[in-house]
N, C-alpha and C positions, 0 to 999 in steps of 0.2 A: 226662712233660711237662717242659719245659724249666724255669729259671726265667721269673719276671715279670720284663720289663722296662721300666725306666723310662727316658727321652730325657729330659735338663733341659736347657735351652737357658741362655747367661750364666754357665755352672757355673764361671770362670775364678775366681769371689771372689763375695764378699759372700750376698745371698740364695739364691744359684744355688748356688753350693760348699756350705754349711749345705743348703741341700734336699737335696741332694746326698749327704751324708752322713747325713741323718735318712732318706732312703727306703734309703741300704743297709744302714741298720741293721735297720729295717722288715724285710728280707731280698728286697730288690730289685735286680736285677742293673741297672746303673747305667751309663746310657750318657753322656759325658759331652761336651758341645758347649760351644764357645765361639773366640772368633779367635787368642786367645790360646794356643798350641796347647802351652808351656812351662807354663803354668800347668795344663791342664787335663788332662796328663802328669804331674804331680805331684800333682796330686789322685787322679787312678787310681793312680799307684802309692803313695800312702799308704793309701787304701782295701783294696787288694790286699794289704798288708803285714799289716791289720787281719782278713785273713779274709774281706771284702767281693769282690763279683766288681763290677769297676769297667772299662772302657775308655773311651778317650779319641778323639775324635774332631774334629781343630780345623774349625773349621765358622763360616761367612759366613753370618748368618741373613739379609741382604739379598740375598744371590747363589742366583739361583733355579736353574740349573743346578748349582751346588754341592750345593744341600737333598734336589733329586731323584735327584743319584747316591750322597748320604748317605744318603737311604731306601731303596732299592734296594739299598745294603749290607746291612740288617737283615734278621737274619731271624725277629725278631716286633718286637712294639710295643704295650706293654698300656697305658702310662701317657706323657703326653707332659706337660711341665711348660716352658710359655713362659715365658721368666723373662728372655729378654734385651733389654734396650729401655735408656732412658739419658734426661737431662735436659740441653740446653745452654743456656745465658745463662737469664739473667732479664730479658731487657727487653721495656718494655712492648710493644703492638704496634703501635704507631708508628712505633720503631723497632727491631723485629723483623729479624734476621738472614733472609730466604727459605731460606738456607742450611742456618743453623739447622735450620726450622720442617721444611724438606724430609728433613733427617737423622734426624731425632725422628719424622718419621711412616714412612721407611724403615722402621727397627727396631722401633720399640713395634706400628705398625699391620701393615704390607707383611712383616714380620719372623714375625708370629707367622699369618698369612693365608700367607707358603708353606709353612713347615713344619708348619703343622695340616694344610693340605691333602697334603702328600705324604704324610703317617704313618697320614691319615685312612683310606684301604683297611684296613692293618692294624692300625688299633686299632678299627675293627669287626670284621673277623676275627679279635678277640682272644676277641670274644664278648662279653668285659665289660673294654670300655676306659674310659678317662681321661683327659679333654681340661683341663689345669689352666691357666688364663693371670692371670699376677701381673699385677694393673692398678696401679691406683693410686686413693687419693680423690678424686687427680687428675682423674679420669675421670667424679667423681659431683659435684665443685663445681669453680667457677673461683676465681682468687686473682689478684691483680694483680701482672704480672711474668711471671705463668706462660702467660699465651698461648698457645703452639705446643707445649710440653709437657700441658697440658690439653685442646689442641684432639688431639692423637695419643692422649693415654689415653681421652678420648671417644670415639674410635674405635673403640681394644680393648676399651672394654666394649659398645661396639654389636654390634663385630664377634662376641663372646661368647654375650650375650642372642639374637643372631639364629643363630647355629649351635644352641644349645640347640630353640630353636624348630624348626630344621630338622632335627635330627636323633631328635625324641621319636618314639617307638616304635623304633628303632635301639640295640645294647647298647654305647653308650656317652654317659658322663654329663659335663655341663662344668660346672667350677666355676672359678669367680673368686675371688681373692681380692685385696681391696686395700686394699694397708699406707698408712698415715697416715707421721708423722714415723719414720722408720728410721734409724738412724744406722750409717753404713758405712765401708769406708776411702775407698771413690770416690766414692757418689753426688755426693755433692756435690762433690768436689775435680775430678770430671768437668765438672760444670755451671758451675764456675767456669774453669775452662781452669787449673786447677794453683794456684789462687791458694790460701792452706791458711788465711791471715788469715779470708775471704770463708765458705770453705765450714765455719770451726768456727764462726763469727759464727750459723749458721742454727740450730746447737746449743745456744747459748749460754742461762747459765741454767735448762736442760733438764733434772731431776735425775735422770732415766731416759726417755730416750727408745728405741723397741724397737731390739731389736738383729737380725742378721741369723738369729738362732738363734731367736728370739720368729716369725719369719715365718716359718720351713724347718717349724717344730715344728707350725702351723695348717695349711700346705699337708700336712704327712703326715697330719696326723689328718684332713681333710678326704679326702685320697685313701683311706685305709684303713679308713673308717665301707663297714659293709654293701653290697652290691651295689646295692641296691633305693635306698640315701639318698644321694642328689643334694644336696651345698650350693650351691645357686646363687651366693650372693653373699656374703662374709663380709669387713667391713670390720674393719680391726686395728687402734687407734691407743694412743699409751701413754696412760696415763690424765693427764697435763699436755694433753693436746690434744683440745680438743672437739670445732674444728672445724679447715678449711684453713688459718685465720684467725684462732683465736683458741685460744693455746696459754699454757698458765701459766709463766711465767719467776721464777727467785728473782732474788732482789736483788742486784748483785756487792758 
């Protein structure tokens, strides 16, 4: 039997690249997706260097024709792990970008709805697959600012909860997980359009907030508990952060 294979979508950096490397360590052969195709070429060949069995595959998770001739490449799929989605601006919704609001639900919602469905044949005929989608708390409270980034992670966890539902009795299990305050080199430098004052300001005073390695390490243990144990839903936050809203800051 071949090995297991894992798909992580976003794998170019941050929580994707760390998942990335915690399931090839796991001993899962590691497919690795993202648009950035220099990045996620160096991450297979650093894995590979490692002993890891790792390729790269650059990959448009809004391009539906792209998704289908990427599954179609495979030839299995035990573990699929959404992990690519994004946050832009922070304004309220008043004056909400549509552009925006439209990009954010591409990727986070329409992003991880084609590539579950195309993988979906074969991560049932895996027998016992794994459907993983990084949401966000995003997705379970709102916060002002966050409008059309909360309205998309509402989504992915809808989108979530209702394939769970549709797929019980079928051997494959979905789990969510959604990280609170994460700190990365781009979330935030992305949601601000490059500004790096803007996106450490979101950190600031924070004397541990999770790191992309804190997320990758939940997602494997969650993939790798028993056949039969289902985590539905597993919220992550560092312990400064209660809530969307109410995070502990020191003093400067």
């Amino acid at each position: 039997m071949s090995t297991r294979t894992a798909v992580v979508t976003g794998a170019s950096s941050g929580i994707g690249a760390a998942t990335a490397r915690k399931l090839a360590e796991a001993g899962y052969r590691v497919v690795l997706t993202a648009r950035r195709a220099e990045r996620v070429e160096a991450l297979a060949a650093e894995l590979t260097a490692a002993g890891r069995e790792a390729v790269a595959h650059p990959l448009d998770v809004t391009d539906r024709q792209a998704v289908d001739a990427f599954a179609a490449s495979l030839d299995r799929c035990d573990v699929l792990v959404n992990n690519a989605g994004g946050a832009f601006g922070l304004d309220p919704v008043a004056e909400g970008d549509p552009a925006d609001w439209r990009a954010m639900y591409e990727v986070n919602v329409l992003g991880v709805l084609h590539v579950t469905q195309a993988l979906l044949p074969a991560l049932k005929g895996s027998g016992d697959g794994t459907v993983v989608v990084l949401s966000s708390t995003a997705g379970l409270g709102t916060y002002e600012g966050g409008g059309g980034y909360v309205a998309a992670k509402h989504g992915a966890h809808a989108l979530t909860e209702t394939l769970r539902l549709e797929l019980c009795g079928a051997p494959v299990r979905v789990v969510e997980v959604a990280p609170g305050m994460v700190r990365t080199d781009e979330f935030s430098l992305t949601r601000f359009r490059g500004d790096q004052e803007r996106a450490d300001a979101v950190y600031a005073g924070v004397a541990d907030p999770l790191t992309a390695e804190d997320v990758a390490d939940t997602v494997a243990w969650a993939v790798t508990r028993p056949s039969h144990v289902n985590i539905d839903l597993l919220v992550v936050r560092p312990r400064a952060q209660a809530s969307n809203t109410k995070v502990h800051r020191e003093p400067r």
